[in-house]
MIDO-942926 format. One record per residue: residue number from 0; chain; residue in three letters; x, y, z negated of N, C-alpha, C in turn. Coordinates in steps of 0.2 Angstrom, whole numbers, plus 2048, in hexadecimal, padded with zeros to 3 digits. Layout:
<recs>
<rec k="NUM" c="A" r="ALA" n_u="X" n_v="Y" n_w="Z" ca_u="X" ca_v="Y" ca_w="Z" c_u="X" c_v="Y" c_w="Z"/>
...
</recs>
This chain:
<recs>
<rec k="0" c="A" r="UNK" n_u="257" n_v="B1F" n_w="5EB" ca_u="257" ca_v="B1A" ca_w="5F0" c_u="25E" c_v="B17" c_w="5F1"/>
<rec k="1" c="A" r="UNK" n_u="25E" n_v="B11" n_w="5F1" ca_u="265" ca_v="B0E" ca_w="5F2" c_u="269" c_v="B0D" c_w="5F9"/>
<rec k="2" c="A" r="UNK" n_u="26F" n_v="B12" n_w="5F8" ca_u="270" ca_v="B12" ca_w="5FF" c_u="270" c_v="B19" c_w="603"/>
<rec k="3" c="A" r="UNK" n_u="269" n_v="B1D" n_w="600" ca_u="269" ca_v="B25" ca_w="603" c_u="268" c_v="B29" c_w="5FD"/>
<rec k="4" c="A" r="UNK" n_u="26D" n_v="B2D" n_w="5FC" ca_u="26F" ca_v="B32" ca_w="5F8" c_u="26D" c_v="B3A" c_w="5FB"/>
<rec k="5" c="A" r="UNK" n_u="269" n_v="B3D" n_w="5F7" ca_u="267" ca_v="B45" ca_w="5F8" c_u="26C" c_v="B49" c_w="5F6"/>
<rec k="6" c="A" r="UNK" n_u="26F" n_v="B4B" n_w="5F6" ca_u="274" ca_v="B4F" ca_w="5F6" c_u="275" c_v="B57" c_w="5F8"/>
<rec k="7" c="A" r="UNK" n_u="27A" n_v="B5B" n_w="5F5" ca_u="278" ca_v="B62" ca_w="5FA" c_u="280" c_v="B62" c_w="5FD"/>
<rec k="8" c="A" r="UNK" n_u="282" n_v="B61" n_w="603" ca_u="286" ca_v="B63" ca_w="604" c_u="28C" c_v="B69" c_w="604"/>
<rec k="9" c="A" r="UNK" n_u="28A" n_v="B70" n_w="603" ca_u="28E" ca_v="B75" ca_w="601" c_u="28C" c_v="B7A" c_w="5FD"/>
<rec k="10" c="A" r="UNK" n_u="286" n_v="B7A" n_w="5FB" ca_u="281" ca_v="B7D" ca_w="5F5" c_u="27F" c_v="B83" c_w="5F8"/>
<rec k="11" c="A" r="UNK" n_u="279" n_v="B80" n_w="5FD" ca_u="275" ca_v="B84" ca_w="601" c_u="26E" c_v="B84" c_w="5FE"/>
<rec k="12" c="A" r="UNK" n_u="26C" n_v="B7E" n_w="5F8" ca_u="269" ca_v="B7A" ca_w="5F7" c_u="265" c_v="B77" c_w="5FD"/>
<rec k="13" c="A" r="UNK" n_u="266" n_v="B75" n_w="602" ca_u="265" ca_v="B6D" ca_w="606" c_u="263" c_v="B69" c_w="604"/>
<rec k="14" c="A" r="UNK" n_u="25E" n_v="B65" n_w="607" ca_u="25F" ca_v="B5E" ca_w="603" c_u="260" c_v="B5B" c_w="60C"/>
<rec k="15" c="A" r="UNK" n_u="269" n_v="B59" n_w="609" ca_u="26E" ca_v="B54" ca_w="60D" c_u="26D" c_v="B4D" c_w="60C"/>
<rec k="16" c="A" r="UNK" n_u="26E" n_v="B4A" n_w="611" ca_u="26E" ca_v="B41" ca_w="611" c_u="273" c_v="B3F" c_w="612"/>
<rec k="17" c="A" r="UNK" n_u="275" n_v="B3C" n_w="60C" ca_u="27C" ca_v="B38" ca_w="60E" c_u="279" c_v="B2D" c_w="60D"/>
<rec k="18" c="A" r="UNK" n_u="279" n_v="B2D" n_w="614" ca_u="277" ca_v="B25" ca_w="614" c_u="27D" c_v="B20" c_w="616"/>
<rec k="19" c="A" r="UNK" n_u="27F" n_v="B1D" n_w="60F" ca_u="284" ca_v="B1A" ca_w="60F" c_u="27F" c_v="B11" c_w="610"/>
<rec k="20" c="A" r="UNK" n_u="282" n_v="B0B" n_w="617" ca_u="27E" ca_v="B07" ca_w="617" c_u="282" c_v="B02" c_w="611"/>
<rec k="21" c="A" r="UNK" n_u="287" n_v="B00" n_w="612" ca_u="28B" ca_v="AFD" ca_w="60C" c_u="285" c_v="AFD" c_w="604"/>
<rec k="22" c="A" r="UNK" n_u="284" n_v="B01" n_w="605" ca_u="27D" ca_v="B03" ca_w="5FE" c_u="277" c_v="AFE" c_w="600"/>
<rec k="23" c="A" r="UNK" n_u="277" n_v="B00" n_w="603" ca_u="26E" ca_v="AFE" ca_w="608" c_u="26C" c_v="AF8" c_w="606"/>
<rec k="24" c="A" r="UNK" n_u="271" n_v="AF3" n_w="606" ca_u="26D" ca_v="AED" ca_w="602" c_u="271" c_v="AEA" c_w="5FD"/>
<rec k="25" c="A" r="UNK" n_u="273" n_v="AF0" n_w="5F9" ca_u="276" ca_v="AEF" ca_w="5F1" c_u="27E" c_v="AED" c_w="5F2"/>
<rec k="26" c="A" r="UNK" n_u="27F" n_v="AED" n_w="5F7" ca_u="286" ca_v="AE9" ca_w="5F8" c_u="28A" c_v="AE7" c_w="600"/>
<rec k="27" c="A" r="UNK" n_u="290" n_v="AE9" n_w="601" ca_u="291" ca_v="AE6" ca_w="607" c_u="290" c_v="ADE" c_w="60B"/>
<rec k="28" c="A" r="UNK" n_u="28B" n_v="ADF" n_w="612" ca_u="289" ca_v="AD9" ca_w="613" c_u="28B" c_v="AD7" c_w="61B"/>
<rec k="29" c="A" r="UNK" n_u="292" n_v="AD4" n_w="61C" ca_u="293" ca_v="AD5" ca_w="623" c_u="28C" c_v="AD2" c_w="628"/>
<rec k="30" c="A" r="UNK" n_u="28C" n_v="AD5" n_w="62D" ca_u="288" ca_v="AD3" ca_w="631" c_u="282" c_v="AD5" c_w="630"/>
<rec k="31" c="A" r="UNK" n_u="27F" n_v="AD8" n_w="62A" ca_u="279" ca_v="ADB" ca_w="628" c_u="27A" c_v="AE1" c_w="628"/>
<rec k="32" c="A" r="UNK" n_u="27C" n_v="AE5" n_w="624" ca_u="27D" ca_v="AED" ca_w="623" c_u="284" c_v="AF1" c_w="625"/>
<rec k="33" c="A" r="UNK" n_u="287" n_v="AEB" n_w="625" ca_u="28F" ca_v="AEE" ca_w="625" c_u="292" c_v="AE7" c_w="62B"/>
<rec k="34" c="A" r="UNK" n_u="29A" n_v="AE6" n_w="62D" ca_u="29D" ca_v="AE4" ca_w="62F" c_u="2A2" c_v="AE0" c_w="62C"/>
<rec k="35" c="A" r="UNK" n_u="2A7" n_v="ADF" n_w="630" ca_u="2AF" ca_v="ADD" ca_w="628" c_u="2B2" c_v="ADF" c_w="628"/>
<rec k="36" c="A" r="UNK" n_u="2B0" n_v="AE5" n_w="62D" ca_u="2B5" ca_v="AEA" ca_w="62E" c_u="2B3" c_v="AF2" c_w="62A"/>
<rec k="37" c="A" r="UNK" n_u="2AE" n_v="AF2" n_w="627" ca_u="2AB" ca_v="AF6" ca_w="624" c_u="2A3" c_v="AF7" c_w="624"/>
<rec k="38" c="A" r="UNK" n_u="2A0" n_v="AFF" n_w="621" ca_u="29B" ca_v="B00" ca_w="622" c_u="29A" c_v="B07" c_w="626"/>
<rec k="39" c="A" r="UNK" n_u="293" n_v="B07" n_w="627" ca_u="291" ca_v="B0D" ca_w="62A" c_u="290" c_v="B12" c_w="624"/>
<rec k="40" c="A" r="UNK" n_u="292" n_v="B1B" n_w="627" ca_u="28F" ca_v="B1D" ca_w="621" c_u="28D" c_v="B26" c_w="627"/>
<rec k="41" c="A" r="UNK" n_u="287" n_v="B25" n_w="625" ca_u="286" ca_v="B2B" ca_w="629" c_u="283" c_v="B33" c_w="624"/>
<rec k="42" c="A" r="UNK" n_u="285" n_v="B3A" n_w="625" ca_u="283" ca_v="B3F" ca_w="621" c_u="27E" c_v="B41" c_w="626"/>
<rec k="43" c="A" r="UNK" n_u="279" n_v="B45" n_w="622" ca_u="277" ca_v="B4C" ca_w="627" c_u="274" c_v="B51" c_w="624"/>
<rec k="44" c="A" r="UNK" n_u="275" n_v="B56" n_w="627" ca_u="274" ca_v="B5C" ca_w="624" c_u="26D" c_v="B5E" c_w="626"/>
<rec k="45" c="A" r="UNK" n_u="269" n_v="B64" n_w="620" ca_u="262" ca_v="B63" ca_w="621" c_u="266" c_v="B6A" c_w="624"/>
<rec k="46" c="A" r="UNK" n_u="261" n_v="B6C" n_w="629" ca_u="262" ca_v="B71" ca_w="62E" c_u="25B" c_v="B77" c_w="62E"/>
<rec k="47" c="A" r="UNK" n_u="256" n_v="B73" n_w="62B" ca_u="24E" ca_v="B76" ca_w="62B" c_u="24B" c_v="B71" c_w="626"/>
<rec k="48" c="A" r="UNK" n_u="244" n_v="B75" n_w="625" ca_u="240" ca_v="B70" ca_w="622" c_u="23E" c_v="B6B" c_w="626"/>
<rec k="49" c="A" r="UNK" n_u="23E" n_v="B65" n_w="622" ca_u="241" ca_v="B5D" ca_w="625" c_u="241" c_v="B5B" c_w="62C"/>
<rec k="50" c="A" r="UNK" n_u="248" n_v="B62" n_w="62D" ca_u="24D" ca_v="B60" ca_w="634" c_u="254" c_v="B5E" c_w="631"/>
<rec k="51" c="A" r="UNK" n_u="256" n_v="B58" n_w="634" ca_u="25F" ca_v="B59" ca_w="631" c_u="264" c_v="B55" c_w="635"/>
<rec k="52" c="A" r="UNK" n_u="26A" n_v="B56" n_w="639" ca_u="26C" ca_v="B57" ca_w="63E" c_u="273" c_v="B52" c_w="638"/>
<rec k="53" c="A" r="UNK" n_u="275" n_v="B4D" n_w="63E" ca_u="27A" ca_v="B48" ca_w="63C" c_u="281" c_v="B4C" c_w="63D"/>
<rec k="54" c="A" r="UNK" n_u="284" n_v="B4C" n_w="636" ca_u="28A" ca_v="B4F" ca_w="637" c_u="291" c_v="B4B" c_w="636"/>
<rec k="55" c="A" r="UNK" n_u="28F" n_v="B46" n_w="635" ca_u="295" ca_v="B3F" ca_w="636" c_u="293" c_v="B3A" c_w="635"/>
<rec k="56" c="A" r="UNK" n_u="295" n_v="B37" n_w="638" ca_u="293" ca_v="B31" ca_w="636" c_u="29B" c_v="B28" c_w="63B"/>
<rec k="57" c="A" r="UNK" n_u="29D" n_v="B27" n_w="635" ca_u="2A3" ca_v="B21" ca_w="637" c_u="2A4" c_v="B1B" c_w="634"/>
<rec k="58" c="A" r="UNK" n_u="2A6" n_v="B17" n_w="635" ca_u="2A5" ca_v="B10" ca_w="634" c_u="2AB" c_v="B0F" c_w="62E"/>
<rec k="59" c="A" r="UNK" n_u="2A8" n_v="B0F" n_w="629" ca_u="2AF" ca_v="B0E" ca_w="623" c_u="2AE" c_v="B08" c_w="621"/>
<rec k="60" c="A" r="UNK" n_u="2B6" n_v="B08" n_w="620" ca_u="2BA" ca_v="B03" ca_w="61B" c_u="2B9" c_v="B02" c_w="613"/>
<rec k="61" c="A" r="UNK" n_u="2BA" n_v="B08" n_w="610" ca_u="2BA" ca_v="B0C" ca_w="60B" c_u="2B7" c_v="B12" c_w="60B"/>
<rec k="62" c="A" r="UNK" n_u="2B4" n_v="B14" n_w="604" ca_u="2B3" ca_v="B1C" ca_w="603" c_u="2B3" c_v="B1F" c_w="5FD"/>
<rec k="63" c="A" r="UNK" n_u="2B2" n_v="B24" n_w="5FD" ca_u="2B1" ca_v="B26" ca_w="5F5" c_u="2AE" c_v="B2E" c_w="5F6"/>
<rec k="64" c="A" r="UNK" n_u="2A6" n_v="B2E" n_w="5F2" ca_u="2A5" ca_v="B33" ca_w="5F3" c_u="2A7" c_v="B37" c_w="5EA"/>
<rec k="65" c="A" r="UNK" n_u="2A6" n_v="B3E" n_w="5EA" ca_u="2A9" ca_v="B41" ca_w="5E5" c_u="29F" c_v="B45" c_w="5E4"/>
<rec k="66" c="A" r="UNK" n_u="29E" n_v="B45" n_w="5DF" ca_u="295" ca_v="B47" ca_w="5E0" c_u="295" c_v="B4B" c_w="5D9"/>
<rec k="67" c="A" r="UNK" n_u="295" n_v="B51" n_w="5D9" ca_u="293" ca_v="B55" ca_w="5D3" c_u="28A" c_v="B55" c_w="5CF"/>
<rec k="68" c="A" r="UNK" n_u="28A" n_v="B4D" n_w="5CD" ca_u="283" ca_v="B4C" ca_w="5CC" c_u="27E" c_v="B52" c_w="5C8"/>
<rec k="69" c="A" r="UNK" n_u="281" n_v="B58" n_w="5C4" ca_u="27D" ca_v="B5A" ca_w="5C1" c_u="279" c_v="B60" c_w="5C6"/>
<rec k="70" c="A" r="UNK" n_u="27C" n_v="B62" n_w="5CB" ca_u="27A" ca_v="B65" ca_w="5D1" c_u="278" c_v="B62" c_w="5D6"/>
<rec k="71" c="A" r="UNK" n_u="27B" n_v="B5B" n_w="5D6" ca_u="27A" ca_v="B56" ca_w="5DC" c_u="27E" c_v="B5A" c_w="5E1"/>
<rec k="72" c="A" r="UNK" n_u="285" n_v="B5D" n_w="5E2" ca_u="288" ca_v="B5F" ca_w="5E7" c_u="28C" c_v="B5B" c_w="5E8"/>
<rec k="73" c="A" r="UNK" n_u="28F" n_v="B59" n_w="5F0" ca_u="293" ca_v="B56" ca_w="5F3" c_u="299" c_v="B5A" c_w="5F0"/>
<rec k="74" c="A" r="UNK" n_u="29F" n_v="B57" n_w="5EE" ca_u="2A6" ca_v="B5B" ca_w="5ED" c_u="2AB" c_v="B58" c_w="5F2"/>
<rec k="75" c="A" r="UNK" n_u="2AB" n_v="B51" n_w="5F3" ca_u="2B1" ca_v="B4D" ca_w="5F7" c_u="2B0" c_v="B47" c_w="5FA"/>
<rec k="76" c="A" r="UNK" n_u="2B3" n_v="B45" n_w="5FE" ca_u="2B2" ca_v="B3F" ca_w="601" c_u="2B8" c_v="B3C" c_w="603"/>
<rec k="77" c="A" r="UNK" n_u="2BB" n_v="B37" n_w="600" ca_u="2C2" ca_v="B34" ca_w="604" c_u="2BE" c_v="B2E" c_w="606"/>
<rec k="78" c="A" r="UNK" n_u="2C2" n_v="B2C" n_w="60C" ca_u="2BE" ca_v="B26" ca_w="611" c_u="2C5" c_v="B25" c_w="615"/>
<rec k="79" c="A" r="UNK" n_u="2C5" n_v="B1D" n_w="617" ca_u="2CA" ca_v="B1B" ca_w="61A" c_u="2C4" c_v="B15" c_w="620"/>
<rec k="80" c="A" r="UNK" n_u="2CA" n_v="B15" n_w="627" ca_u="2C7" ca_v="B10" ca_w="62A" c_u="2CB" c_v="B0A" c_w="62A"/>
<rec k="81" c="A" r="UNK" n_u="2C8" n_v="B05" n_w="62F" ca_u="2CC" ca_v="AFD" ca_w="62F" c_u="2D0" c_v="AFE" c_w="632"/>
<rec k="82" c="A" r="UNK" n_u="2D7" n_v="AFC" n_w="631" ca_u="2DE" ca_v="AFD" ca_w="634" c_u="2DE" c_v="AFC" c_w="63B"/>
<rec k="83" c="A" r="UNK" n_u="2D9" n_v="AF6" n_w="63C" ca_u="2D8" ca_v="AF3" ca_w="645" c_u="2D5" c_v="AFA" c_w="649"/>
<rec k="84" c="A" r="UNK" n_u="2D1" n_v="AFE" n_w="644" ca_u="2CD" ca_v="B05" ca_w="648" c_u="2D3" c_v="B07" c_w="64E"/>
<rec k="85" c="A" r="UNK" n_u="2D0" n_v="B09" n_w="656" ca_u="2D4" ca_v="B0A" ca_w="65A" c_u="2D6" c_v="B11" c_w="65A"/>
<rec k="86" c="A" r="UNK" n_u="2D5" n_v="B15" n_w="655" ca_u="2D9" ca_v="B19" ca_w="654" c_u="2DE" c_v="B1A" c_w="64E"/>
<rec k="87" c="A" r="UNK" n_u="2E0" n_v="B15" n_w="64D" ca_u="2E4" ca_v="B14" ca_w="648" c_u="2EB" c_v="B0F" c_w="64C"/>
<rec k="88" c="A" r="UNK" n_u="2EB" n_v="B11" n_w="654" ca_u="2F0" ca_v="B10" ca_w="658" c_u="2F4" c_v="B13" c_w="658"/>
<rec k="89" c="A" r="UNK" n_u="2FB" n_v="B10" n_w="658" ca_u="300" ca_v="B17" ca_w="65C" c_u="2FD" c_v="B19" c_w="663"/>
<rec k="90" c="A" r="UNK" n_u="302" n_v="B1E" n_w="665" ca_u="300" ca_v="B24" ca_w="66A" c_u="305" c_v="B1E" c_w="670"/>
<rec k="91" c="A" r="UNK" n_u="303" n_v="B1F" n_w="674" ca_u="305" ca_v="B1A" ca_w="679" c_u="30B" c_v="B1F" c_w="67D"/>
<rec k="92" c="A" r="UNK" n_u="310" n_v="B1A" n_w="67E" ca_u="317" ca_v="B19" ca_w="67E" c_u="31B" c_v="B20" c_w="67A"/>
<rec k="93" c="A" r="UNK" n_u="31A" n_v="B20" n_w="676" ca_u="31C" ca_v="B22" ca_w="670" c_u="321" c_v="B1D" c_w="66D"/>
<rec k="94" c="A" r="UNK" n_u="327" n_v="B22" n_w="669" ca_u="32B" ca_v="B1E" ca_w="667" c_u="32C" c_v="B1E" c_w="661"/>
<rec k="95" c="A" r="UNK" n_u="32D" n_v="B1D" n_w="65D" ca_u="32F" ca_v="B1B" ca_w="655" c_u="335" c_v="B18" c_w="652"/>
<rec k="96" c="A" r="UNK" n_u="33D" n_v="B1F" n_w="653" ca_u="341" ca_v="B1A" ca_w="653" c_u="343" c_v="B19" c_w="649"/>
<rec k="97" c="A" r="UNK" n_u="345" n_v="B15" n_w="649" ca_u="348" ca_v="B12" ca_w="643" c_u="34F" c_v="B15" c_w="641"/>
<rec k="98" c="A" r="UNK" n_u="34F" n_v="B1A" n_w="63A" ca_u="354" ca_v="B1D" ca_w="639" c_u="359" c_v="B18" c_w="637"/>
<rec k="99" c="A" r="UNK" n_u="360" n_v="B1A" n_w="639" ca_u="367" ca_v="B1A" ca_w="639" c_u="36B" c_v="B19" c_w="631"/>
<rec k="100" c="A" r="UNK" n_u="36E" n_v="B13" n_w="630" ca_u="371" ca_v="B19" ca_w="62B" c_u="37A" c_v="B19" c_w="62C"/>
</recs>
């Protein structure tokens, strides 16, 4: 299904949901499934039979998932957000001097 991947998260055999929206309608589409600032992507873990409990979920710019398809295990994830994300502020009145030569 386009967009949600079953997956096992740490080889409990699980069947994990990793729902990337950027997928969901084939493609990044501001204003529909995603922003211009990125896309949603939410995980969750199966916790029971079909109980599963959201274990992240963030607004990405980027990502890359790492999937060892012949077990269908999760391995990696690098993911970056949009530079304007307010946690990508400096620390308030913090200083950052400029080295001397």
């Amino acid at each position: 299904m386009q967009g949600v991947q079953i997956l096992d998260l740490n080889g409990d055999g699980s069947r994990d949901l990793v729902i990337d929206n950027e997928a969901v309608c084939g493609e990044h589409m501001a204003g529909a499934n995603c922003s211009n600032r990125g896309c949603d992507m939410i995980i969750y873990k199966e916790i029971g039979r079909s109980q599963w409990r959201r274990i992240f979920k963030e607004h990405l710019y980027a990502k890359f998932l790492a999937i060892d398809w012949d077990t269908m295990r999760f391995q990696l994830m690098v993911a970056s957000i949009f530079a304007g994300d307010a946690r990508c502020e400096p620390a308030p009145r913090k200083e950052y001097p400029f080295p001397r030569s």
